[in-house]
C-alpha positions in Angstrom: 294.1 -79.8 -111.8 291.9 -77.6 -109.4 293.3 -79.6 -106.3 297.0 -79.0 -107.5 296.9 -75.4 -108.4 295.3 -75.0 -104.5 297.4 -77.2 -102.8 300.5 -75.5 -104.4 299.2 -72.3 -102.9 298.5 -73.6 -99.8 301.9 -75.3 -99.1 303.5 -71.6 -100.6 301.6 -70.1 -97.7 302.2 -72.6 -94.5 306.2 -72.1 -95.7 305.2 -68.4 -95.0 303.1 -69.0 -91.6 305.0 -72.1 -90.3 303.0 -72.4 -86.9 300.0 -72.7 -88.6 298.6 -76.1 -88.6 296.2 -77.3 -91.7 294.3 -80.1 -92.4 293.3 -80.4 -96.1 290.8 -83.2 -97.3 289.2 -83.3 -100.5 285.3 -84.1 -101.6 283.0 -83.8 -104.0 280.4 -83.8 -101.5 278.7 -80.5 -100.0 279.7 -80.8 -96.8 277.9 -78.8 -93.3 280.9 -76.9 -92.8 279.9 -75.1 -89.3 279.3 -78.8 -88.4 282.1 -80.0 -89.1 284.7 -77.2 -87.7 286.0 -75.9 -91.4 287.4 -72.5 -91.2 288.0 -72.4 -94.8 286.4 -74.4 -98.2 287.0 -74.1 -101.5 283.8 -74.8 -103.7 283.4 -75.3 -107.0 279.8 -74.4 -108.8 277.5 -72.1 -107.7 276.8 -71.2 -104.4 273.3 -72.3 -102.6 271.8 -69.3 -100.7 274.2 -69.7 -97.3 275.1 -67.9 -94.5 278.3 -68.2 -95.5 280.2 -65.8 -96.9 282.3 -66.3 -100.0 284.4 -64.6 -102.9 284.6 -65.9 -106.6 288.8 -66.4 -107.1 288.4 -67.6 -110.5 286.9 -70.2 -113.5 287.4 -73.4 -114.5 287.3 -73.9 -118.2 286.6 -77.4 -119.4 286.5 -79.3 -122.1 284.2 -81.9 -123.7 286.5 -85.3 -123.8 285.9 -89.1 -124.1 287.6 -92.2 -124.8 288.7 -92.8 -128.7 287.3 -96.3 -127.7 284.1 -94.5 -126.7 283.5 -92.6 -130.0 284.6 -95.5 -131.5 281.3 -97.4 -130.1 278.8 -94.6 -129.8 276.4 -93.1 -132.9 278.3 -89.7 -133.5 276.7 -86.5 -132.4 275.5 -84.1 -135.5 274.8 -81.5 -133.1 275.2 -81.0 -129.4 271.9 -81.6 -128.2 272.7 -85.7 -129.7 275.3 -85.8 -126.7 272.5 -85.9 -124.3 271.8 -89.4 -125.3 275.6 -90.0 -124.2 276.7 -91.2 -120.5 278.6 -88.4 -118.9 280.7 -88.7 -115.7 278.7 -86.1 -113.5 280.1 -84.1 -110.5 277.1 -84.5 -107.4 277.5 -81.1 -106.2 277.4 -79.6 -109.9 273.2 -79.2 -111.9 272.6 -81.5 -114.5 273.3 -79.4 -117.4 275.8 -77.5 -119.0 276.4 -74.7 -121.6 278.6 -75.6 -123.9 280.3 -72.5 -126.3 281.8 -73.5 -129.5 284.8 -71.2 -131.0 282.3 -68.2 -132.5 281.0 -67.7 -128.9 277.3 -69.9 -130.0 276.1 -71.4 -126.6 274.0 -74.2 -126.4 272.6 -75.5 -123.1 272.4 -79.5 -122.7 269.9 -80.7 -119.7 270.9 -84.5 -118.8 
């Protein structure tokens, strides 16, 4: 979702600024971008101490998802921490925990 919402502003602006050339790729990898020539990067997580200089433009919210075939075959959590006995599909460049909020604003952190 993340790479269409950005693309769709990106193509809004090069109709704007047609002799502009771009070259967009996509990763989840943290890439060197001095090294490699990148003028601009959109990151998502937080920020390692850098040199670089950056702007928050906004959050992602996410939701906790799997497979009906999944919960189907998996001992069901009674509370959240029992999900960190579940395989999750993990972003590199993202820590290995998260904070997840329930509808009365609880939080509970999950390390994995």
């Amino acid at each position: 979702m993340i790479k269409s919402q950005i693309s769709k502003k990106i193509s809004q602006f090069s109709k704007l600024h047609p002799f502009l050339n771009f070259k967009l790729f996509y990763t989840d990898n943290r890439e060197d971008l001095i090294h490699k020539g990148i003028d601009l990067a959109f990151r998502a997580g937080t920020m390692d101490d850098s040199n670089l200089k950056s702007k928050r433009i906004g959050e992602i919210n996410r939701k906790l998802v799997c497979s009906y075939d999944y919960w189907k075959e998996h001992k069901k959590p009674i509370s959240p921490h029992d999900l960190t006995k579940w395989n999750w599909i993990k972003l590199d460049m993202l820590p290995n925990h998260r904070t997840l909020v329930n509808s009365a604003g609880e939080k509970c952190l999950l390390e994995f």
